[in-house]
Structures are given as C-alpha cells and as structure tokens.
C-alpha positions in Angstrom: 81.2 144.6 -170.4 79.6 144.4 -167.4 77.1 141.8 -168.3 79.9 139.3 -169.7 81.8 139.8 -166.2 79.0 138.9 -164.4 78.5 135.4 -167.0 81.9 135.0 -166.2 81.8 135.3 -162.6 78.5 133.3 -163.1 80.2 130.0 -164.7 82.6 130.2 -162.5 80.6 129.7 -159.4 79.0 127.2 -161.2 81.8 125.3 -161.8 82.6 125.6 -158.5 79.3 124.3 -157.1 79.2 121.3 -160.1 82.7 120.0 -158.6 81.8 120.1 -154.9 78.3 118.1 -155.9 80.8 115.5 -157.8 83.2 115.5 -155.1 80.1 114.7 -152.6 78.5 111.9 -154.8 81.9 110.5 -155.4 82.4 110.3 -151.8 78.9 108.6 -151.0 79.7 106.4 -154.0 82.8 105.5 -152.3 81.8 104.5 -149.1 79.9 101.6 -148.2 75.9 101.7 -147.7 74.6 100.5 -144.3 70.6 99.7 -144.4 69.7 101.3 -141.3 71.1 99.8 -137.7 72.8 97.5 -140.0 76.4 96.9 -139.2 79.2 97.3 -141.5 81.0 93.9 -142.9 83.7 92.5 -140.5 87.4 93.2 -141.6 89.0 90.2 -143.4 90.8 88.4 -140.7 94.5 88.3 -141.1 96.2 85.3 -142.4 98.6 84.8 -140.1 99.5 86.1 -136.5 102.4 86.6 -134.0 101.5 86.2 -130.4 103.8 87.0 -126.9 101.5 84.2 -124.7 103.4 84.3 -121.4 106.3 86.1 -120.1 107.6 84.6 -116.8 110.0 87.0 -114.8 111.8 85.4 -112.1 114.9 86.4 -109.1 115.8 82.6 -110.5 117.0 82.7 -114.0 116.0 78.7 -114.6 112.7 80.2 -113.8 112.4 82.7 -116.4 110.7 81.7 -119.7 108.7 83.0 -122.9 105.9 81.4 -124.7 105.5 82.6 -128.3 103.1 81.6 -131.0 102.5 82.2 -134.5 99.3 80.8 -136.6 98.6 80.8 -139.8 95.3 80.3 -142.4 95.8 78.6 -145.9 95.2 80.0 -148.8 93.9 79.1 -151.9 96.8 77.1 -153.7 98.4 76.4 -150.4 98.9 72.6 -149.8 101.2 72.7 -146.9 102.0 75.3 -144.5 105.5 76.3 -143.0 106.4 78.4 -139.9 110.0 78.9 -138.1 109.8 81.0 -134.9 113.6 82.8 -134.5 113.8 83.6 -130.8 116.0 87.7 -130.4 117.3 89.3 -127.4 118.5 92.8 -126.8 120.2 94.9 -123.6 117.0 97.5 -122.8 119.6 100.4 -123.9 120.8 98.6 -127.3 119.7 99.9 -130.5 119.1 96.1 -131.8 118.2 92.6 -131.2 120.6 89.5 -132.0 119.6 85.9 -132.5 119.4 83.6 -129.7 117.5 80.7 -131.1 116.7 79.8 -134.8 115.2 76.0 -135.3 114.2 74.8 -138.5 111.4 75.1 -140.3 108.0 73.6 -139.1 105.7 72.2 -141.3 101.9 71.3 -141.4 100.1 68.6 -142.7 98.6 68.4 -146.1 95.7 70.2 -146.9 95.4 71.9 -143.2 93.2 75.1 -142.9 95.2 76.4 -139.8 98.2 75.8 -138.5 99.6 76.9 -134.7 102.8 76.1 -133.6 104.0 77.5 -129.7 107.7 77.6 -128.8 108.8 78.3 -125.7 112.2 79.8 -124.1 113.7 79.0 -120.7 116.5 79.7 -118.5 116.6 83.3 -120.1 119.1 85.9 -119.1 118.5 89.6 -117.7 118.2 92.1 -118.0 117.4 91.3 -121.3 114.4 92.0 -123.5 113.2 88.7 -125.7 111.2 88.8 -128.8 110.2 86.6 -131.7 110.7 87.2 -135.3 107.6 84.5 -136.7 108.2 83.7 -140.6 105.5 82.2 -142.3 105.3 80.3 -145.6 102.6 78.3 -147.7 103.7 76.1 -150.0 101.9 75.1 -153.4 102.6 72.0 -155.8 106.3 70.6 -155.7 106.8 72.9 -152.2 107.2 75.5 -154.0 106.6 78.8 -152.2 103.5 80.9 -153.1 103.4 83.4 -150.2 105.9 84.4 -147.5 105.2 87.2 -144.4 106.7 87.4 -141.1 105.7 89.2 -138.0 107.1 90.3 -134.9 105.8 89.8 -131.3 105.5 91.7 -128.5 108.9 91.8 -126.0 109.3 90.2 -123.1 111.2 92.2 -120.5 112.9 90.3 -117.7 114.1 93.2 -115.4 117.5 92.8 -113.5 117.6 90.9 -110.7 117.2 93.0 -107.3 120.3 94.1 -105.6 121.1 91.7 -102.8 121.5 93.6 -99.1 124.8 93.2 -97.7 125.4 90.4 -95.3 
C-alpha cells in the first residue's frame, strides 16, 4: 500500500511540475520575442485625438478663451471624414457639464489621410470649468457612416475673478 501511495503522490507532483512547464512556455509563447537590444514594435497610433491647446485665464472676461482640437486618421473604406467639436461648461462644485456651444458637423475633403479642425472659445465665464466633447466620424460610399468615436479633452479652469479691495 505504501508503494501505490508514493506513485500516487509521485504523479501528482508530476502533474504539478508538467502544468507549471506549460504555463511557462505558454507564457514565453505569448509574449513577443526581442533579438537582443532590439526594441519592441511601436503601439499602433490612435486614430483619432482630443486636444486642450490653450487655456487663457483672464481678470477680463473678453480676455478669456479656449483652443480645442480634435484630429483624426482615415481608415480603410473611409472616403470622407466628419468631426463636430461640442464646447461644455460646469460650476467647479457641479456634478456635471451642460452645453454651451454645439456647431455642425465639419467635414473633410475626399480621400484626405488626416483631418484637424481647431475651435476656439471666447469671452468665457468664471468660475467656470470648459471642456470639449470631440465626435468623430468616417464616412464610406453614399456618406454612410462606417465608424464613429468621440473623446473628451482636458478642462480648462478659469478661476474666479479676485476680490476687488474696497474703495
């Protein structure tokens, strides 16, 4: 009895060992193989972006402005590009944004690889804090839509105005 314990425990181990030599090739398998000081392949670059370019804080509201960006690549299919930046503000203690601008859609030209549009806000209240919601689009054969995304930017924060002393 003894002897078939001990073939037992035996297999067992061995089972043991055979997975965490599978698990370990699977692994290696897995990841990529680098010749050595090769470096690994770059990421795949997104196809499309959502960009805060500036943020102009001001004691002069007509002063105060944000620049925002999206840009877009094509993709295979894609005969026209479409891009609509939607301009949100929220009160730095509110739970959400609302819509303060929304123009229409932009389009590209035909057949272009990348498209960029920039959209500035001025005149902009505070304290407020100003976003942009980018929604992309590329459009196939008839303008029919083959992919959509959208992004959001980074805020810009125009602080209250200082206090003025009193006169």
């Amino acid at each position: 009895m003894q002897a078939g314990r001990r073939s037992h425990i035996h297999s067992a181990r061995s089972r043991a060992v055979l997975r965490a030599c599978a698990l370990t090739i699977a692994s290696l398998l897995a990841a990529p193989a680098f010749a050595a000081g090769a470096r690994p392949p770059a990421t795949t670059p997104a196809l499309e972006s959502a960009t805060l370019e500036q943020c102009v804080t001001s004691v002069v509201q007509s002063e105060r402005s944000a620049t925002f960006s999206g840009e877009m690549t094509a993709v295979p299919g894609a005969l026209r590009m479409a891009m609509r930046i939607e301009v949100q503000a929220q009160v730095r203690a509110a739970t959400g944004f609302h819509l303060v601008n929304a123009p229409a859609w932009r389009f590209s030209d035909p057949k272009i690889k990348i498209y960029k549009y920039l959209k500035q806000v001025t005149n902009l209240s505070s304290p407020l804090e100003y976003r942009a919601l980018v929604r992309f689009r590329w459009l196939g054969a008839k303008g029919r839509v083959i992919k959509r995304a959208q992004l959001l930017t980074a805020p810009c924060v125009q602080p209250a105005a200082p206090a003025q002393p009193p006169a």
